[in-house]
C-alpha positions as CSV (number, residue, x, y, z in Angstrom):
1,X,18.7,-4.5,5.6
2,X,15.7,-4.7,3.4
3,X,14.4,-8.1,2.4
4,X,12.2,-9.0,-0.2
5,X,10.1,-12.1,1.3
6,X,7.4,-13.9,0.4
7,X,5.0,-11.3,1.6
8,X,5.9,-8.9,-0.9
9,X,5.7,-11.5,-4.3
10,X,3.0,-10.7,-6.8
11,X,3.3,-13.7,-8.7
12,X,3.9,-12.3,-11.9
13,X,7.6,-12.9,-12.4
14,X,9.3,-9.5,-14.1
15,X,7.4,-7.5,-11.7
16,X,8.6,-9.6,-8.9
17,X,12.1,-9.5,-10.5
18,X,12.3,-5.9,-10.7
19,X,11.3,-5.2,-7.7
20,X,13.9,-6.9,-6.2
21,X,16.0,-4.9,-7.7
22,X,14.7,-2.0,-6.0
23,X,15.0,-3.9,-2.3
24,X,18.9,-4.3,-3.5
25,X,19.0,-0.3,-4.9
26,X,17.7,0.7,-1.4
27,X,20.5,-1.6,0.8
28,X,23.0,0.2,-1.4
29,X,22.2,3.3,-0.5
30,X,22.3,2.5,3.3
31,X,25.6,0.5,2.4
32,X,27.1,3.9,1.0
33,X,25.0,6.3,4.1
34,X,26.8,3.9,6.6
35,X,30.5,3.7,5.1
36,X,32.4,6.4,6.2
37,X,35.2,5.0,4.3
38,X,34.2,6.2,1.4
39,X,35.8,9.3,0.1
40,X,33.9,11.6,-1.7
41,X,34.4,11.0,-4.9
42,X,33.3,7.2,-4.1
43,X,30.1,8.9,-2.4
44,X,29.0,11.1,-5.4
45,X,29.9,8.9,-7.8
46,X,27.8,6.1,-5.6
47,X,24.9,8.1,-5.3
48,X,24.8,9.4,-9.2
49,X,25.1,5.9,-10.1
50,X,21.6,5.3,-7.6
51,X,19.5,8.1,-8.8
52,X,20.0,6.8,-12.4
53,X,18.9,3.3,-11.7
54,X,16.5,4.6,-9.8
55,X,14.9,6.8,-12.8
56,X,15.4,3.6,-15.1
57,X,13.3,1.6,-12.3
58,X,10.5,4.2,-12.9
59,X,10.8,4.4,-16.6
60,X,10.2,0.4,-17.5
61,X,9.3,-1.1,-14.3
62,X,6.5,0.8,-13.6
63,X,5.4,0.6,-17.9
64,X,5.6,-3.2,-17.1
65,X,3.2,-3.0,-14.2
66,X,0.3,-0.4,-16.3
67,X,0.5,-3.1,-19.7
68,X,-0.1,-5.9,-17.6
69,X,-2.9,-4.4,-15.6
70,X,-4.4,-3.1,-18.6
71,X,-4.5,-6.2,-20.4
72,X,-6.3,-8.0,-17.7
73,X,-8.8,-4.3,-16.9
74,X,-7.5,-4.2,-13.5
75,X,-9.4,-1.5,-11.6
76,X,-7.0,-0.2,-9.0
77,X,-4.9,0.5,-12.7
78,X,-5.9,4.6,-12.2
79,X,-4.8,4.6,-8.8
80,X,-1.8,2.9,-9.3
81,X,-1.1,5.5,-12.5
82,X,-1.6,7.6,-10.1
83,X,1.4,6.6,-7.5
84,X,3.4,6.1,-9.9
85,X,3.3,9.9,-11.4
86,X,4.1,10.8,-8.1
87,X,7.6,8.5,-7.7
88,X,8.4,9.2,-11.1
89,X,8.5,12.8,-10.4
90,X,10.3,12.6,-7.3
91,X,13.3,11.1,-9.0
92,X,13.5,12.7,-12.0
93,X,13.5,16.5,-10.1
94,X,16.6,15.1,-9.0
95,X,19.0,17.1,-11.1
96,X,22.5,15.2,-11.6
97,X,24.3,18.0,-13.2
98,X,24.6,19.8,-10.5
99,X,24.7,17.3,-7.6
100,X,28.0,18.0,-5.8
101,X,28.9,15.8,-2.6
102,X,26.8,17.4,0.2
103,X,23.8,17.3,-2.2
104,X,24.3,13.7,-3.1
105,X,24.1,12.5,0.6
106,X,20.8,14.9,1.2
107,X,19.4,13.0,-1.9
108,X,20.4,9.9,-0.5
109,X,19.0,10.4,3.0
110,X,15.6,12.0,1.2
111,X,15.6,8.8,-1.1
112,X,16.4,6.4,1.8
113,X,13.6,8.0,3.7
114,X,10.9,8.0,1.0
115,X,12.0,4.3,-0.4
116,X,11.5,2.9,2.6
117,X,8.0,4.0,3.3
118,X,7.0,2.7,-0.6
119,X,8.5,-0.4,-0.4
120,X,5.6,-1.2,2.2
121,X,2.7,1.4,1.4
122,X,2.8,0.8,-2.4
123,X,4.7,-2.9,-3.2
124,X,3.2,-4.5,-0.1
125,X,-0.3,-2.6,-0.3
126,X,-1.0,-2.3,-3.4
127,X,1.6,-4.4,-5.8
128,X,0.5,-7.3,-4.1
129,X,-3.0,-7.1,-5.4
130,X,-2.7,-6.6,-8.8
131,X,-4.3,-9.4,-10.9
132,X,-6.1,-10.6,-7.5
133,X,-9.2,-8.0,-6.9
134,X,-12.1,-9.5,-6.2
135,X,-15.2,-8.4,-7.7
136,X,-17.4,-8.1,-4.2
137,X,-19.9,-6.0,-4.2
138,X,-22.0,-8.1,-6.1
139,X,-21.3,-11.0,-4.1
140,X,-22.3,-10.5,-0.4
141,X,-21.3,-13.9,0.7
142,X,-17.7,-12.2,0.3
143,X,-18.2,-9.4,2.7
144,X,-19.1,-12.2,5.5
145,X,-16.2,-12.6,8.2
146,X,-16.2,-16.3,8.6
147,X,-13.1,-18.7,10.6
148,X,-10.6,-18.5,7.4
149,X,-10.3,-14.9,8.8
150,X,-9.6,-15.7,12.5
151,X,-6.3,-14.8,13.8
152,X,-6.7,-16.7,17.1
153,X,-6.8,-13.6,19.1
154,X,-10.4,-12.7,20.0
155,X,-10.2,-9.0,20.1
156,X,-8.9,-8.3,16.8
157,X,-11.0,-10.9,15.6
158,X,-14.3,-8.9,16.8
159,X,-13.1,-5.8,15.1
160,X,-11.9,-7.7,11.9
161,X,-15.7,-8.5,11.9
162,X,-16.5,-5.0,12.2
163,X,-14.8,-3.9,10.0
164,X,-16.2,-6.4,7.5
165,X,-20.2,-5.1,9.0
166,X,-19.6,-2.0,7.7
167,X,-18.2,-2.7,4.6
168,X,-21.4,-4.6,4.0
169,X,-23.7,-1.9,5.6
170,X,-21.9,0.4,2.8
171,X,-22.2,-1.9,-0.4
172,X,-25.8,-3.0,1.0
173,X,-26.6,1.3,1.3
174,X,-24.9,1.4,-2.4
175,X,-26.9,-1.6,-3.8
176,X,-30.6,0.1,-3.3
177,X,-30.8,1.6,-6.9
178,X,-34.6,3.3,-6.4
179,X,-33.5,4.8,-3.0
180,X,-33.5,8.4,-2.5
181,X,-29.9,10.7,-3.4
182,X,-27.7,8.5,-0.7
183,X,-25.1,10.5,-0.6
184,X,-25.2,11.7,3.0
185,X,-26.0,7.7,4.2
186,X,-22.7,6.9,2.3
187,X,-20.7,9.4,3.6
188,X,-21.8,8.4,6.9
189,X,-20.4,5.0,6.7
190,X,-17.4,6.1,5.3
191,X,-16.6,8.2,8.0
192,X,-17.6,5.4,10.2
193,X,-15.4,3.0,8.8
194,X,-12.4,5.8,8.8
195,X,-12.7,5.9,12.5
196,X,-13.3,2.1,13.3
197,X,-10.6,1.6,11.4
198,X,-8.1,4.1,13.1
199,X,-8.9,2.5,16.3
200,X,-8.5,-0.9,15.0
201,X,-5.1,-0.5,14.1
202,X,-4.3,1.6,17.6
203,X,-5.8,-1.4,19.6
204,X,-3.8,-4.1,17.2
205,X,-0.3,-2.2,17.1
206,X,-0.7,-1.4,21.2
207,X,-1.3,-5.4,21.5
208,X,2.0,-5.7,18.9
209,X,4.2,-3.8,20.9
210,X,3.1,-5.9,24.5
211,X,4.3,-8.6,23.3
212,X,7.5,-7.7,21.6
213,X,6.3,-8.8,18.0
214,X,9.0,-8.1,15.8
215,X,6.8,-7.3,12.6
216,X,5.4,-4.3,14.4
217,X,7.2,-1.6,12.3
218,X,6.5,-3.4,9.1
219,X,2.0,-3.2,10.4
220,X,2.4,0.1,10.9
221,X,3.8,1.4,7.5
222,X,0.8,-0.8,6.1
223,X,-2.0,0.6,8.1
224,X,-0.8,3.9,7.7
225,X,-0.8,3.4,3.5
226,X,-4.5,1.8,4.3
227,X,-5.5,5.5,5.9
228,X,-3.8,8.1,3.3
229,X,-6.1,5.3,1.1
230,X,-9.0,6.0,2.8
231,X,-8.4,9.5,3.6
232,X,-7.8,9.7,-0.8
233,X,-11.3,9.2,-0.8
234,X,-12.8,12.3,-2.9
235,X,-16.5,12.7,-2.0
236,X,-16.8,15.1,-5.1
237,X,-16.2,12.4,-7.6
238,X,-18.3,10.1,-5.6
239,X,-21.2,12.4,-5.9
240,X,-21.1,12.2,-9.6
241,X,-20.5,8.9,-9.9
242,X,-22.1,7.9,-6.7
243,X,-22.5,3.8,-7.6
244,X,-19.3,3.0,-9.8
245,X,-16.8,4.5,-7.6
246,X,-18.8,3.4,-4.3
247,X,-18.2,-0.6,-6.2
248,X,-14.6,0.2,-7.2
249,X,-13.7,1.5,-3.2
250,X,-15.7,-1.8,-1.7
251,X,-14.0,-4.0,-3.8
252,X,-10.5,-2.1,-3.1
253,X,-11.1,-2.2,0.9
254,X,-12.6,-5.6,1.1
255,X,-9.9,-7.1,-0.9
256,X,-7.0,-4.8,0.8
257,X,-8.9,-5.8,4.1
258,X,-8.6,-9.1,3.2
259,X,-5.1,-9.9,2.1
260,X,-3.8,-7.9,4.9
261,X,-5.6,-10.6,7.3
262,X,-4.4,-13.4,5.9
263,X,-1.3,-12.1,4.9
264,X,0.1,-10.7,7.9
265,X,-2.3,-10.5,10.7
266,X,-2.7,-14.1,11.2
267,X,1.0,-14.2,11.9
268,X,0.5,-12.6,14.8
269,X,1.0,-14.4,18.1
270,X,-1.6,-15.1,20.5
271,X,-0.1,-14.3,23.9
C-alpha cells in the first residue's frame, strides 16, 4: 500500500491533488496484480481502464506542474520537462488496441515497477521542491552547516557537513570570475562530491538497516534519484556555459541536500 503523507505535499493544492490520484492509480494496480479472483475479462478490462488514466495523468497533470513553474521562472523547470518526456512516453507506447490479457498483466507488472520508483525519485525528489529553490550561490551563509541541520547522530552529522564543504569549495571555485579556464578544478569537485556522496549514503542506509528503521526502503529510492541526478551531470554543456549551469546545479544540490535533511533524515533515530 502506497500512501501519500505529508512528506510528499508540495503545497500547491491541484498538484498535490493530482498526485494523489496517482498514489490511488498505483494501489489499484497491485489490488488487480494480487486478486486472483478476477477473471480475465475483469483483468484486461482493469488494466485498459489504468493505462488510460494513467496517460490522462501525463497529459494535464504534468501541463499543470510546467504553467505553474513557469509563471514563477522556476529553474529545475527544464529538468523537470525533461522527466516528464520520459513518463509520458513510457505510457503512451503502451498500445491498447492490441493489449490482450497476458499483455495487460506484463504492462501492469512493468507499470507497477516503474511507478513505484517515480513516486519517490521524481514526486518526493523533485515535486517537492518546486516553488521552494533557494537562490544560494550567491549567498554563502546558505552553504554553512549550522545545528538546524543536526540529526542527533554524530556520524551522519560530520558528513552532512561535508557534504555542505564541498558544495561551498565548488560555488567558491565557480565565483572567481578573473580566474583561469576552471574547468578541470570544477570537475574535480564534482567528482569529489559524487564519491562523498556515494559513501554517505552507504554509511547512513548500513546505520538504517542496524537498527531496523522502517523508512529504509523509502532513503534508498531517494538517494539513488539524488545519484542518476548527479551522474545527469553533462560536463559538455558545463564547459560552454561553465558559470550559469555551475549556479543552477549548486542551487539544485544544496537545496535537494537540504530538504532531504530536514525532511527525512532528521527522522532518523539515534540508537
Amino acid at each position: 500500500m502506497y500512501q501519500f503523507t505529508d512528506d510528499c505535499l508540495t503545497g500547491l493544492a491541484t498538484i498535490d491533488e493530482e498526485h494523489r490520484q496517482l498514489f490511488k492509480t498505483i494501489n489499484e494496480i497491485a489490488d488487480i496484480l494480487a486478486d486472483e479472483s478476477r477473471s480475465a475479462e475483469e483483468v484486461l478490462g482493469s488494466a485498459k481502464n489504468l493505462i488510460r488514466t494513467l496517460k490522462e495523468y501525463a497529459s494535464t497533470h504534468f501541463a499543470h506542474e510546467e504553467e505553474y513553474m513557469n509563471k514563477i521562472h522556476d529553474p529545475e523547470l527544464l529538468r523537470q520537462k525533461k522527466e516528464h518526456a520520459v513518463f509520458t512516453g513510457k505510457v503512451n507506447s503502451v498500445d491498447l488496441e492490441t493489449m490482450d490479457v497476458s499483455k495487460g498483466i506484463r504492462v501492469l507488472h512493468e507499470m507497477m515497477e516503474y511507478l513505484s520508483l517515480w513516486l519517490y525519485r521524481h514526486i518526493l525528489s523533485s515535486d517537492t521542491l518546486i516553488g521552494k529553490i533557494q537562490v544560494v550561490h550567491n549567498n554563502p551563509v546558505l552553504l554553512t552547516f549550522s545545528d538546524k541541520y543536526c540529526t542527533g547522530v554524530d556520524f551522519i552529522d560530520r558528513e552532512h557537513m561535508r557534504l555542505f564543504e564541498i558544495l561551498a569549495d565548488l560555488n567558491g571555485l565557480n565565483q572567481k570570475e578573473y580566474a583561469s579556464d576552471r574547468y578541470d578544478a570544477i570537475v574535480d569537485v564534482i567528482e569529489e562530491l559524487k564519491d562523498y556522496t556515494v559513501k554517505h549514503f552507504q554509511d547512513e542506509e548500513r546505520y538504517m538497516q542496524d537498527i531496523h528503521y522502517e523508512g529504509l526502503a523509502v532513503q534508498k529510492n531517494l538517494h539513488q534519484s539524488f545519484i542518476d541526478k548527479m551522474d545527469s551531470i553533462n560536463l559538455d554543456d558545463m564547459d560552454e556555459n561553465q558559470q550559469v549551469y555551475i549556479d543552477v546545479l549548486i542551487d539544485f544540490l544544496a537545496n535537494w541536500l537540504i530538504n532531504h535533511i530536514m525532511k527525512m533524515d532528521q527522522k532518523i533515530p539515534v540508537r
